[in-house]
C-alpha positions as CSV (number, residue, x, y, z in Angstrom):
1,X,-94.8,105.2,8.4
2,X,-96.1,106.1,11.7
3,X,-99.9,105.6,12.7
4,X,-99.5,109.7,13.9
5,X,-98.4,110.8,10.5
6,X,-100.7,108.4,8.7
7,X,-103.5,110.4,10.7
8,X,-101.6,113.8,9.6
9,X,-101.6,113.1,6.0
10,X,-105.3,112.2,6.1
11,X,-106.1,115.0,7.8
12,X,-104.6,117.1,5.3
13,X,-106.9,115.6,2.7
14,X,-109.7,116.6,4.7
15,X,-109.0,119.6,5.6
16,X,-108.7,120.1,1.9
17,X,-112.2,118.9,1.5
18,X,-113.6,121.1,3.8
19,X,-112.4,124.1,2.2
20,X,-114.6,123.4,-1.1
21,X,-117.4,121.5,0.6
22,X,-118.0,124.5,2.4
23,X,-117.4,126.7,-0.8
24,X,-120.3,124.9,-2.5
25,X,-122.9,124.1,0.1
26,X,-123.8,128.1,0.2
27,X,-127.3,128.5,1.8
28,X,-128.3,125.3,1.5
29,X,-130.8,124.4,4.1
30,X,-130.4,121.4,6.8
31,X,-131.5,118.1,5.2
32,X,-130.7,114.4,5.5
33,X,-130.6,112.5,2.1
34,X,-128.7,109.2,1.3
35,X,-128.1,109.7,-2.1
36,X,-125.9,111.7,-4.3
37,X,-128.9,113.5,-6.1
38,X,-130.9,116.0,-5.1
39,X,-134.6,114.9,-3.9
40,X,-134.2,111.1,-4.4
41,X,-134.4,108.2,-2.3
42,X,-135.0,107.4,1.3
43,X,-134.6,110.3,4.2
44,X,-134.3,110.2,8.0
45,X,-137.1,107.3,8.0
46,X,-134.1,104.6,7.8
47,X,-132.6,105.5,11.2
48,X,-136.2,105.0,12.5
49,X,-137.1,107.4,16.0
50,X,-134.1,108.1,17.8
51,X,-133.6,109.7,20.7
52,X,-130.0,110.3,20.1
53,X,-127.5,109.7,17.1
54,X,-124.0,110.4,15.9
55,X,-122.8,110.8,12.7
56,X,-118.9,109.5,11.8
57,X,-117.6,111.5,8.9
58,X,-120.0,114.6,9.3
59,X,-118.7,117.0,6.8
60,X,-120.8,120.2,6.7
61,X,-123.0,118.7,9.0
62,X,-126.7,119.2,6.9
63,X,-127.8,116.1,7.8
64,X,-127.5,116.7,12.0
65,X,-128.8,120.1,12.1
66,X,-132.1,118.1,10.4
67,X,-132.2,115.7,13.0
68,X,-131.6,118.1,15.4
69,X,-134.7,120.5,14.1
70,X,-136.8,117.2,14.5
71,X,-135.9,117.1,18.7
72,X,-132.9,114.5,18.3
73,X,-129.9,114.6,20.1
74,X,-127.1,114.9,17.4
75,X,-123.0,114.7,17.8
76,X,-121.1,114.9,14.7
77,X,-117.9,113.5,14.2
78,X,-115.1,114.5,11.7
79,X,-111.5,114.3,10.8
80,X,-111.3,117.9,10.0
81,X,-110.6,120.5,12.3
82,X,-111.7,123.1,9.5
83,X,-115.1,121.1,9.1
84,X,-115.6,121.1,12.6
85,X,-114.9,124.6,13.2
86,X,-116.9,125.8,9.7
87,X,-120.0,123.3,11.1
88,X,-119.8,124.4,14.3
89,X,-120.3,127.9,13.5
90,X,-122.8,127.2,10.9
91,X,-125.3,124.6,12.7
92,X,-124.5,124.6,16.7
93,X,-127.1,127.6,17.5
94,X,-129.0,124.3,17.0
95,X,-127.9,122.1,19.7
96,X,-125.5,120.1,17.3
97,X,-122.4,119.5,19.0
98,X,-119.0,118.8,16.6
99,X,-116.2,117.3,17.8
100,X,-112.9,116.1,15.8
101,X,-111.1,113.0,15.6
102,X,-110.2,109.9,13.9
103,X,-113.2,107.5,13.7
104,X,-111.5,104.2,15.3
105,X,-110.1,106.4,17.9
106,X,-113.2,108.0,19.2
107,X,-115.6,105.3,19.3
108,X,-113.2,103.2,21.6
109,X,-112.6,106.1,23.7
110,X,-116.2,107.6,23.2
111,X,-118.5,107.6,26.7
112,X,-121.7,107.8,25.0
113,X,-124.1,105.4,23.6
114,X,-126.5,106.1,20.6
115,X,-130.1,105.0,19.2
116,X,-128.3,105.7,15.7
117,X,-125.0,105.7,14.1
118,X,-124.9,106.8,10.4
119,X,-122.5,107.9,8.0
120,X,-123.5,109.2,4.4
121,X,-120.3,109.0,1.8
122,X,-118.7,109.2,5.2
123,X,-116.2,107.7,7.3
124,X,-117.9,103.7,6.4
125,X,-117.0,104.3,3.4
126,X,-113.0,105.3,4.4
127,X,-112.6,102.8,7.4
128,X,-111.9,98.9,7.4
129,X,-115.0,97.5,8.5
130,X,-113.4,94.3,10.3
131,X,-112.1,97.1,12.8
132,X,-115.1,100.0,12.7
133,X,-118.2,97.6,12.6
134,X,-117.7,95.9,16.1
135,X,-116.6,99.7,17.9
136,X,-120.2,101.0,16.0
137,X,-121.9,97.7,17.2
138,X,-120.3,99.0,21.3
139,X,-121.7,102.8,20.8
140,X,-125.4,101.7,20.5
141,X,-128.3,101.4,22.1
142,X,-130.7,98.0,22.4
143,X,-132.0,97.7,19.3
144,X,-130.1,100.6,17.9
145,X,-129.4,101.2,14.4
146,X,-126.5,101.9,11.8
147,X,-127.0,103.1,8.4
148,X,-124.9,104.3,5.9
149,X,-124.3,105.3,2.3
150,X,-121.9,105.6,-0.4
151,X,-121.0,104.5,-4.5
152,X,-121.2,100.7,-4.7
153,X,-118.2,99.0,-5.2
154,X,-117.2,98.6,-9.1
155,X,-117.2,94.9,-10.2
156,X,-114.6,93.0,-9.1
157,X,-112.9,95.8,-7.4
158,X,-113.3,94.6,-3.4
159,X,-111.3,95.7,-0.4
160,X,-109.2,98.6,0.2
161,X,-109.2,101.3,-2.6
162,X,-105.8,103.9,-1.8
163,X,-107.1,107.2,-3.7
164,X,-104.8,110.1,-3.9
165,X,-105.8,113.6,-3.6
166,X,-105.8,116.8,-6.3
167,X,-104.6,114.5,-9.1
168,X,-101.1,112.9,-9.6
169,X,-98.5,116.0,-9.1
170,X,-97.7,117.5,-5.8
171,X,-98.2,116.7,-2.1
172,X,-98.4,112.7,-1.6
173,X,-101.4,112.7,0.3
174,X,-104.3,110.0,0.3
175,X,-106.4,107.9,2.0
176,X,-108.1,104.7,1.8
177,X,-111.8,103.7,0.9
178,X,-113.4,100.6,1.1
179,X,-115.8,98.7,-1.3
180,X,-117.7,95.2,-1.3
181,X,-120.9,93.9,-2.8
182,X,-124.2,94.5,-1.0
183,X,-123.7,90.6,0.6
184,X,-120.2,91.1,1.7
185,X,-121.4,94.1,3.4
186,X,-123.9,92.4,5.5
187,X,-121.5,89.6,6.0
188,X,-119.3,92.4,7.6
189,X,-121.9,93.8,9.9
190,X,-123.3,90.2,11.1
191,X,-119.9,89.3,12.2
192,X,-119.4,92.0,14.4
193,X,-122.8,90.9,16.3
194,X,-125.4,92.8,14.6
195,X,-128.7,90.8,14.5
196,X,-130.0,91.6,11.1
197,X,-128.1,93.4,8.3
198,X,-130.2,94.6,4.9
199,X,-127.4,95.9,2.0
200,X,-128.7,97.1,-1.6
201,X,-127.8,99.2,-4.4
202,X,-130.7,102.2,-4.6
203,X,-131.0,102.9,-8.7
204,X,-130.1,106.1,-9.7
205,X,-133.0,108.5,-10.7
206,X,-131.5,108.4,-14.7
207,X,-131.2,104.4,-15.7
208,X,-127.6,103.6,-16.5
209,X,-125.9,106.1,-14.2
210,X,-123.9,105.6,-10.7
211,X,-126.3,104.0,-7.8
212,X,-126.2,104.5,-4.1
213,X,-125.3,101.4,-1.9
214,X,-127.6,101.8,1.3
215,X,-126.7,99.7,4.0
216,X,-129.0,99.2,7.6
217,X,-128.4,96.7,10.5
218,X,-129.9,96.6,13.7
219,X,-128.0,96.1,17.1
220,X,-129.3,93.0,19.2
């Protein structure tokens, strides 16, 4: 299989996505939040006072169009033309600028350089970190900073995780996600030459159900 229609097929999952992301997010106002439930957990404090960021695996884009209220420079970057286009619309009156591509891809070829690079249940969580870490590590600033959420890896269950999409019938299309304990993680991110990693698992607001993983390092 070809790298071109690997990135086909996974755009097709996305584009997918985007259809009921966008179906569900209705009026929901601009907000960054780490976690999967609503009003818990850190907020925009993790990616300190930056200047400028870029998140990789935007989706609807809430979380820019709240940096972007608070005077930060925001790109987005998703897989998805119909996310970019639906996000655009939605949140670029606000000086949030969308573009598309695959992650790897763009932040070889990207121009710009950032005080923070984030991604919530975003494209950390569906990109092999051996390859993404290092190319994040290139895009910042001094001292810059990378944070980013998602579930925490079930025990025992490391690596590379294929999931398919819309069940087991139909259209073969699917992607990969990747999960490791909060140590591998920041294993990971000091081998691709960031100076201090911090990885835990953020409790969920009801004991006994899923966590978030939150993961911050900080660029030399």
């Amino acid at each position: 299989m070809t790298a071109e229609h690997n990135f086909e097929i996974e755009r097709a999952v996305w584009d997918t996505y985007a259809e009921s992301a966008w179906k569900n997010l209705g009026d929901e106002e601009p907000v960054l939040r780490w976690t999967q439930y609503k009003d818990h957990g850190p907020g925009p404090e993790l990616l300190g006072e930056p200047e400028s960021a870029l998140e990789i695996g935007c989706g609807t884009g809430r979380a820019l169009a709240s940096l972007a209220q608070a005077g930060v420079k925001v790109r987005g970057l998703d897989m998805s033309q119909v996310m970019v286009e639906k996000a655009s619309a939605r949140w670029e009156p606000l000086g949030v600028e969308f573009v598309c591509g695959e992650v790897l891809d763009f932040l070889a070829r990207d121009a710009h350089s950032y005080d923070a690079v984030y991604s919530i249940f975003g494209a950390a969580w569906f990109s092999d970190p051996t390859k993404l870490f290092p190319l994040v590590r290139q895009r910042l600033n001094p001292g810059g900073v990378f944070v980013f959420s998602q579930p925490p890896a079930i025990p025992g269950a490391y690596g590379p995780q294929g999931m398919y999409k819309g069940g087991f019938a139909g259209p073969a299309t699917y992607t990969y996600r990747y999960s490791y304990t909060p140590e591998m993680w920041s294993e990971h991110l000091l081998s691709a030459g960031f100076q201090e990693a911090v990885s835990r698992v953020h409790e969920a607001p009801e004991p006994g159900h899923i966590g978030t993983l939150i993961v911050r390092a900080v660029a030399p």
